[in-house]
Structures are given as C-alpha cells and as structure tokens.
Backbone as a printed PyTorch tensor [residue, N CA C, xyz], in Angstrom:
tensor([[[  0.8540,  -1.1570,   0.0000],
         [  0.0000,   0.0000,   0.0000],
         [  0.9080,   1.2310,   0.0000]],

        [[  0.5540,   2.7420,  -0.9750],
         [  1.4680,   3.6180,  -1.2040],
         [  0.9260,   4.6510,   0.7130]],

        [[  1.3860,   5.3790,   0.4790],
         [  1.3800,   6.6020,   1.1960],
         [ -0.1190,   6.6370,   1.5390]],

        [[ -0.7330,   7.3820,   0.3610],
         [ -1.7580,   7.3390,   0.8100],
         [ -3.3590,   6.5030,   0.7590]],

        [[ -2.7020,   5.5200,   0.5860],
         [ -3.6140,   4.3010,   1.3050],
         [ -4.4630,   3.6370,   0.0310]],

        [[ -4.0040,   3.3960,  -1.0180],
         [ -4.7210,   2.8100,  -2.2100],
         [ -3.6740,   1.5850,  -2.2230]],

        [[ -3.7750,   0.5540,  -2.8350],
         [ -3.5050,  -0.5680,  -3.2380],
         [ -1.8760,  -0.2380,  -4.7340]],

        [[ -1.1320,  -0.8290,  -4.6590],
         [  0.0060,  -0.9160,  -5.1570],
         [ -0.2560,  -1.5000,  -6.1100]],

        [[ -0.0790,  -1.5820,  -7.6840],
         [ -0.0580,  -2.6350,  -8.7100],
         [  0.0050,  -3.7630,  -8.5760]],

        [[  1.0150,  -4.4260,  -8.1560],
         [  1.4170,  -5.5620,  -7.7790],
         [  0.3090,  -5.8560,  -7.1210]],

        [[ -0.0010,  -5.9980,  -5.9180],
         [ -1.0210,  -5.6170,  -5.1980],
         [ -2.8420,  -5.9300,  -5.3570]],

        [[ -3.0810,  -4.7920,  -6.2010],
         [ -4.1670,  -4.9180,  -6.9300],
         [ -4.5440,  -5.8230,  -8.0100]],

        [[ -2.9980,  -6.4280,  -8.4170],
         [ -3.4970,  -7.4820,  -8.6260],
         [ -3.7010,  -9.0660,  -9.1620]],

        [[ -2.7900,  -9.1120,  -7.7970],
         [ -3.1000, -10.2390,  -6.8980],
         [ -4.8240, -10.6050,  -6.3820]],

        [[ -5.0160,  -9.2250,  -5.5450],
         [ -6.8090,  -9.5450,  -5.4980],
         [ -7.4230,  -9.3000,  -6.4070]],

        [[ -7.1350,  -9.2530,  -7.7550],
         [ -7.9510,  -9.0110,  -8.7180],
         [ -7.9730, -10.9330,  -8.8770]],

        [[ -6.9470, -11.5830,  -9.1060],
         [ -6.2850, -12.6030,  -9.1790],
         [ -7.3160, -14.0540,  -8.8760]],

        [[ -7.0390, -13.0460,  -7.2370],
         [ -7.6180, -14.1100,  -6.1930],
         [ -9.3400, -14.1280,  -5.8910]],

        [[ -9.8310, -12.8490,  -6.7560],
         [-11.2130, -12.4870,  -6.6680],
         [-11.7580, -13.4700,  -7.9710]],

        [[-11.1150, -13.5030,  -9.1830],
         [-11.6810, -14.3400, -10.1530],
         [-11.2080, -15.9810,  -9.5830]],

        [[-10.3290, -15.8340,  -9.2930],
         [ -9.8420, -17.2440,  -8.8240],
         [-11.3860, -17.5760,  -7.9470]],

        [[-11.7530, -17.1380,  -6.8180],
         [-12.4160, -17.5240,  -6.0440],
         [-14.0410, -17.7330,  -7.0470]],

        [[-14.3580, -16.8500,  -8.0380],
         [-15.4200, -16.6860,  -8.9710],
         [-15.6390, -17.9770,  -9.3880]],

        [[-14.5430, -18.2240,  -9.7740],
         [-14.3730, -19.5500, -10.5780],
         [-14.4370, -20.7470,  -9.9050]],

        [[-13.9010, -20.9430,  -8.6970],
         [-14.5960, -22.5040,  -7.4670],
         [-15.9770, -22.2730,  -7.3460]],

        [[-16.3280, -21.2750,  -7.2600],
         [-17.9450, -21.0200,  -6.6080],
         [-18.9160, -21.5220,  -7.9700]],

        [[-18.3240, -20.9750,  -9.3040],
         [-19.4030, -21.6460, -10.5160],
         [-18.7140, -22.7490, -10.6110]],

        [[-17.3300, -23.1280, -10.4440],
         [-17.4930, -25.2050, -10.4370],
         [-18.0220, -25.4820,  -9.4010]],

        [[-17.8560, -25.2740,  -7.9030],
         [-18.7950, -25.6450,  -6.6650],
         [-20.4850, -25.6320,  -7.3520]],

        [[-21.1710, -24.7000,  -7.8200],
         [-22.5660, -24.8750,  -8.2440],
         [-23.0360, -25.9040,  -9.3330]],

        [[-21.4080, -25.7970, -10.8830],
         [-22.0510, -27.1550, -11.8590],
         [-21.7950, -28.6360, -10.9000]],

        [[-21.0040, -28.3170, -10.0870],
         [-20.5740, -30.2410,  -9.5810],
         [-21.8200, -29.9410,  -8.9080]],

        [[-22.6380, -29.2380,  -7.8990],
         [-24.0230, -29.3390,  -7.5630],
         [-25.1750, -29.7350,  -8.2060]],

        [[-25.1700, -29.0600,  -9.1030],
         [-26.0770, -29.0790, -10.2010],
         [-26.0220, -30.5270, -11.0150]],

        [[-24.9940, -30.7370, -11.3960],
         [-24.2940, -32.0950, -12.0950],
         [-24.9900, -33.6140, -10.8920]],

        [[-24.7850, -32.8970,  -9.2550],
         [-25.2120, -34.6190,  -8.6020],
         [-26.3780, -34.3580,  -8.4660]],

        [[-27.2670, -33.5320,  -8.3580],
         [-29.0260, -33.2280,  -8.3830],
         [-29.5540, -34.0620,  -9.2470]],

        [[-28.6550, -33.8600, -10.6650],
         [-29.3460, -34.3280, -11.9060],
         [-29.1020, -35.4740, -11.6960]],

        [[-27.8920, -36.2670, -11.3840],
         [-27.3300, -37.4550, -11.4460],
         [-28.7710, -38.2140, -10.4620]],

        [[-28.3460, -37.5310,  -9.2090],
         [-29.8650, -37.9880,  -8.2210],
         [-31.3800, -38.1950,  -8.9570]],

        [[-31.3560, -37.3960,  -9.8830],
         [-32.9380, -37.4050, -10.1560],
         [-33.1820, -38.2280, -11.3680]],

        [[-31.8720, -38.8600, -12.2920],
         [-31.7120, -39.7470, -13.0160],
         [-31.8000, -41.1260, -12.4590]],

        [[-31.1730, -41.3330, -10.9380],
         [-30.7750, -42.5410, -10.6450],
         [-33.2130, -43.1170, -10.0920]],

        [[-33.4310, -41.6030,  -9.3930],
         [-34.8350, -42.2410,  -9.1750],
         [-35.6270, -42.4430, -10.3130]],

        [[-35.3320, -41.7260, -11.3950],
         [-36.2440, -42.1040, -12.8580],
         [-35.8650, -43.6060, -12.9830]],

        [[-34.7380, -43.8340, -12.7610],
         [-34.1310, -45.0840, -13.7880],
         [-34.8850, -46.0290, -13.1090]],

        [[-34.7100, -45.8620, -11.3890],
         [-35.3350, -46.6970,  -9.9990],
         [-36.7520, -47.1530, -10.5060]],

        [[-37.5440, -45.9390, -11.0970],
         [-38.8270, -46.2820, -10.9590],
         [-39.3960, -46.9090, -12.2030]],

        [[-38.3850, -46.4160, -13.6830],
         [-38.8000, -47.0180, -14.9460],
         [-38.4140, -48.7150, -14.3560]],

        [[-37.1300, -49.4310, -13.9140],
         [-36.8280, -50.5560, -13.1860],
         [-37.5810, -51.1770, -12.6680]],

        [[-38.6560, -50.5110, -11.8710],
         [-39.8770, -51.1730, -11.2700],
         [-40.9970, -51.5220, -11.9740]],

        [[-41.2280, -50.3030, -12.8180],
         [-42.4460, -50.7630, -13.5680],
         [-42.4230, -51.9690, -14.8460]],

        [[-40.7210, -51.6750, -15.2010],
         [-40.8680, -52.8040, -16.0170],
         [-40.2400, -54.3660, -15.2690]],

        [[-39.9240, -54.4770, -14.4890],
         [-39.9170, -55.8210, -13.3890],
         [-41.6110, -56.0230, -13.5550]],

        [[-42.4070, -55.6620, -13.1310],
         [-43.7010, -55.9330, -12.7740],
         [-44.7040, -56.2730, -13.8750]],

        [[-43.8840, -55.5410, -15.1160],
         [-45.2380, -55.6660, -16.4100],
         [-44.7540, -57.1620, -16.8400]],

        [[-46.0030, -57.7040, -17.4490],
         [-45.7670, -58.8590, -18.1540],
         [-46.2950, -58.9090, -19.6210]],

        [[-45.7050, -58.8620, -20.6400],
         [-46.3600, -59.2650, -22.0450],
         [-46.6530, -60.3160, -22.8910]],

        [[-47.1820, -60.5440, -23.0640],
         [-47.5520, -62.1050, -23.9030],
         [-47.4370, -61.5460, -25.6230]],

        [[-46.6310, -62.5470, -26.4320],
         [-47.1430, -62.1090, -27.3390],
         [-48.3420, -62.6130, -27.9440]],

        [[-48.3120, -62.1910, -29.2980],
         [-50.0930, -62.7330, -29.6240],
         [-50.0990, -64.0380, -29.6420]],

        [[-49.3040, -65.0060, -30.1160],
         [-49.6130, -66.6820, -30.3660],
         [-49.6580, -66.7710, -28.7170]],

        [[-49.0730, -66.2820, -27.6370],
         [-49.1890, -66.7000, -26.0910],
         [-50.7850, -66.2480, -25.3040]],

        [[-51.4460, -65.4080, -26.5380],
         [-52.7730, -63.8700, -26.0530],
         [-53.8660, -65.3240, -25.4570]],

        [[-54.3940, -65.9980, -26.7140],
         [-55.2930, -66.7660, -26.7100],
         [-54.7240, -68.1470, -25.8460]],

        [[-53.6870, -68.3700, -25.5730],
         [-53.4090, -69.6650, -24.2940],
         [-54.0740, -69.2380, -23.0510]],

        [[-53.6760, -68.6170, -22.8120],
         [-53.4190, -67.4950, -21.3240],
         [-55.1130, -67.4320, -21.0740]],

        [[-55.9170, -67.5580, -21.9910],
         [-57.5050, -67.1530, -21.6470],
         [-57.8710, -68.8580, -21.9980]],

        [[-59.4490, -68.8910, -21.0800],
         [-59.5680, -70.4280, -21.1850],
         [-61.1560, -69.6010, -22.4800]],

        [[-61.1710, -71.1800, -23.4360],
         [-62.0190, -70.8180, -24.4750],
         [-63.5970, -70.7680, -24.3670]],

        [[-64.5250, -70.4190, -25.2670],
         [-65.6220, -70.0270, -24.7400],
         [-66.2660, -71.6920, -24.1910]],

        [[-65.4030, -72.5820, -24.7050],
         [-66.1260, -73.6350, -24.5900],
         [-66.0210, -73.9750, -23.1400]],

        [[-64.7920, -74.1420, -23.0360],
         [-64.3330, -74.2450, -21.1870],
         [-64.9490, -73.0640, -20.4900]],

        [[-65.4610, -72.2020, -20.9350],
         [-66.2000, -71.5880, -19.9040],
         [-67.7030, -71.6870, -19.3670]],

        [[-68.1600, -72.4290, -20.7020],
         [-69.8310, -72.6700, -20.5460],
         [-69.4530, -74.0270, -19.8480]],

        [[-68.5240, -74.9830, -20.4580],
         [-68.3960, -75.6990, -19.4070],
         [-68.2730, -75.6660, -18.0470]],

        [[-67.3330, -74.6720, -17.5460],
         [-67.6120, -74.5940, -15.7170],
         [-68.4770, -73.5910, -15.4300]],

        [[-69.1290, -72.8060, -16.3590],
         [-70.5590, -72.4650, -15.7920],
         [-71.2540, -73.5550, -15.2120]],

        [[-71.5330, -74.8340, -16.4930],
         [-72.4300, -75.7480, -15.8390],
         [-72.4790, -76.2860, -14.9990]],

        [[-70.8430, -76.6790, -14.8920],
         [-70.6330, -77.3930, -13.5190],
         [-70.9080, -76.2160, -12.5290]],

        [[-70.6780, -75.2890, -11.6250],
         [-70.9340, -74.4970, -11.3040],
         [-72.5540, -74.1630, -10.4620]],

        [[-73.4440, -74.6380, -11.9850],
         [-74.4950, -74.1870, -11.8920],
         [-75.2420, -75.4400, -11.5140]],

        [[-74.5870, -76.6460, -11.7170],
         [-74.6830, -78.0900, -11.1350],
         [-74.9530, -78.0710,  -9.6430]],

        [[-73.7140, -77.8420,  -9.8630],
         [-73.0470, -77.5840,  -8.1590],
         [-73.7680, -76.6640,  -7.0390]],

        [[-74.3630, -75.5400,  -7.8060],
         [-75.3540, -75.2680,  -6.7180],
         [-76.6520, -75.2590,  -6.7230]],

        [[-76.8770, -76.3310,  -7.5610],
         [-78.5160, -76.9720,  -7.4690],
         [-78.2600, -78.2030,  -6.4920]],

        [[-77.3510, -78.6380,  -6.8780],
         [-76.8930, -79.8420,  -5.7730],
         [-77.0600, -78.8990,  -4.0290]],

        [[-76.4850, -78.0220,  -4.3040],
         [-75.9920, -77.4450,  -2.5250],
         [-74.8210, -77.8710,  -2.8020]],

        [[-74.0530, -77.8380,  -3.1920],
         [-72.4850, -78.3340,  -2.8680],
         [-72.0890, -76.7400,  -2.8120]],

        [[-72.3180, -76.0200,  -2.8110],
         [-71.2290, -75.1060,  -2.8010],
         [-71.8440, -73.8030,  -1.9030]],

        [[-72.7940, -74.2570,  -0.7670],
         [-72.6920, -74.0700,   0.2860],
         [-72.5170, -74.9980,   1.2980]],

        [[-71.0510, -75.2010,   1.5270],
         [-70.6310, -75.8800,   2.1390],
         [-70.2410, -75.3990,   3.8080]],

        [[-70.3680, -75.8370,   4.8260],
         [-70.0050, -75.0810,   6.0090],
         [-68.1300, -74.2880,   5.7500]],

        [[-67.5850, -75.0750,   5.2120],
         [-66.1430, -74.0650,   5.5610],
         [-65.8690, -73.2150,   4.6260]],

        [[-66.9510, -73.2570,   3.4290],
         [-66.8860, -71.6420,   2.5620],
         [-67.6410, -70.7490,   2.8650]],

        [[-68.8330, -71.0220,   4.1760],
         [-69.1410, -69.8180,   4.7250],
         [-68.3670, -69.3980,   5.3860]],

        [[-67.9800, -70.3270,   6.5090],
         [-66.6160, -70.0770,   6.9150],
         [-65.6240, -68.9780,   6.9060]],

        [[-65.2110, -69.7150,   5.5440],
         [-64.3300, -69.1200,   5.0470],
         [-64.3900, -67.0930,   4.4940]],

        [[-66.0740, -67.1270,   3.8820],
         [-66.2690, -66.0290,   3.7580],
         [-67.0830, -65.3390,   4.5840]],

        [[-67.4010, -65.9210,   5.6260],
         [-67.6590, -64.7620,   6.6230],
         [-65.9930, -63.7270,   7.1850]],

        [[-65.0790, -65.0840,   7.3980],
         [-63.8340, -64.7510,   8.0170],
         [-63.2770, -62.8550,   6.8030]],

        [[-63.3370, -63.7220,   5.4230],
         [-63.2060, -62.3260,   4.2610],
         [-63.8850, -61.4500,   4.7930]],

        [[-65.4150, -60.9680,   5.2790],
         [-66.0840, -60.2270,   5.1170],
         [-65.7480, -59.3050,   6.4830]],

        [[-65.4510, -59.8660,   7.7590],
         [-64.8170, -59.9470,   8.6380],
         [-63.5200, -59.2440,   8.9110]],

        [[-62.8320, -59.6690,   7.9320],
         [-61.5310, -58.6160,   8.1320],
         [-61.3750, -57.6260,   7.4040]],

        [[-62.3210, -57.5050,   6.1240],
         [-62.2110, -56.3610,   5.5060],
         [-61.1100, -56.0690,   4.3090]]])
C-alpha cells in the first residue's frame, strides 16, 4: 500500500487474481451441484422405470389366446358351477366359513 492508502499494482493485482480465482470454485462448486441433483434425479427415474418394467408382463399374440380359457371351457364350468349349486355343494359349512372370516376382516 502507497502513502496514501490505495492498493500498489502488484497488489491490486493479486486480489484481482484471487477475486476471479475464487469466482471460478464457486461456478465449479454450483455445476458439480447441479451435475449430482441431476445425477440424483436420473438414478430415481431409472429406480422407478426398473420397477415398472420388473412388474409388467407381455404375452405375445400366439401366447394372447393360451393365457384365456375358451368359450367352450367356460360354458363348461358355468355348468358345472351351476350343477353344483342346485346340488348345494357349494354351500358348504367351511366356505361360509371361510367367507364370513373375508367379510370380517375387511
């Protein structure tokens, strides 16, 4: 510092120096911020696309029509069905039982 109290060349700049120097950690300190936010909010997208496709299942079309039983097998256990409770068989004591216990817990 001269005489009367201003900053010396040399001096001035150095903190000119050390003022951009410091400019410059603070905008890499904010992109490396910015950079793990995103990284973070990539890793829960990826988390949750991961889940949904664990869980989906696709059939293709020759698998569409296995997977379902045909109209014939279905009129078939209608009948039985409809057998079955002309008989009374299918009020049986442990499927009231059973669905009172369902109705019961809710």
């Amino acid at each position: 510092m001269d005489i009367q109290g201003t900053h010396s060349g040399p001096e001035r700049a150095r903190q000119s120096y050390e003022e951009r120097q410091r400019a410059l950690i603070d905008a890499n300190r904010a992109l490396v911020r910015a950079v793990r936010e995103n990284m973070a909010r990539q890793r829960l997208a990826n988390a949750e696309h991961a889940r949904e496709e664990r869980d989906e299942v696709r059939l293709t079309a020759a698998a569409q029509p296995a997977s379902e039983p045909s109209t014939a097998e279905r009129e078939a256990r209608v009948r039985e069905l409809a057998e079955a409770h002309r008989m009374e068989r299918l009020h049986t004591p442990e499927r009231i039982e059973r669905a009172a216990q369902r109705l019961l817990e809710g």
